[in-house]
PABA-598346 format. One record per residue (C-alpha): x, y, z. Coordinates in steps of 0.1 Angstrom, whole numbers, plus 5000, padded with zeros to 4 digits. Layout:
residues N
XYZ
...
END
This chain:
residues 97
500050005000
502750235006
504550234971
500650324959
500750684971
497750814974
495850594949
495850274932
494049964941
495149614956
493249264944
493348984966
492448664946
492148284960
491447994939
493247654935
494347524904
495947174889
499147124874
500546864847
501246644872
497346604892
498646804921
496247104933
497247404947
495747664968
497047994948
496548324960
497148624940
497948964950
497749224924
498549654924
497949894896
501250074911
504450154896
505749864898
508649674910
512549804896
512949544871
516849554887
515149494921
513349204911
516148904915
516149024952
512649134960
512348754984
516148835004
516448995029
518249315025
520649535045
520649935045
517450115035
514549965036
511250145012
508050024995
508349675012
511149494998
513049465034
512549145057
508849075046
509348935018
512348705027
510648585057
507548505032
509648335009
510948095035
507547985052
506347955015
509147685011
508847555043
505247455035
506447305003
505447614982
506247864954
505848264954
506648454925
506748814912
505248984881
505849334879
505649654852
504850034857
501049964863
500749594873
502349354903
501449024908
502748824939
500948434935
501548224961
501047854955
500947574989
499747224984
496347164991
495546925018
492846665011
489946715035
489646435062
486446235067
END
């Protein structure tokens, strides 16, 4: 939200979806109309970074990426003047009966 100024809008989307292989995943997708990510940024947007921190690419991020992994996940970036998407993908769990 900070790296949206004063306007822009955030989308939150959850859905699960099937790969090649039959496995489902629980994928949520988080999306800005904002200026986007620094494309030189964007190898190091999920480490964590010493020095100044702005807009959200300090600790958050790593720590996300590593309980992402943890869980057997992905989490990716997409970003241009206009558009980020973050998706996160973690296996879905069959329900118990």
């Amino acid at each position: 939200m900070d790296a949206l100024g004063d306007s822009g809008t955030v989308k939150i989307r959850l859905d699960t979806v099937t790969d090649d292989r039959k496995v489902t995943w629980v994928r949520v997708r988080v999306e800005d109309d904002g200026p986007g990510v620094p494309e030189e940024l964007q190898p190091h947007v999920f480490t964590t970074r010493h020095g100044v921190v702005r807009f959200g690419l300090g600790l958050g991020l790593g720590i996300a990426h590593t309980i992402v992994h943890d869980h057997s996940g992905t989490i990716g970036l997409e970003s241009r003047p206009g558009r980020t998407v973050f998706e996160v993908r973690l296996p879905a769990m069959e329900e118990e009966r």
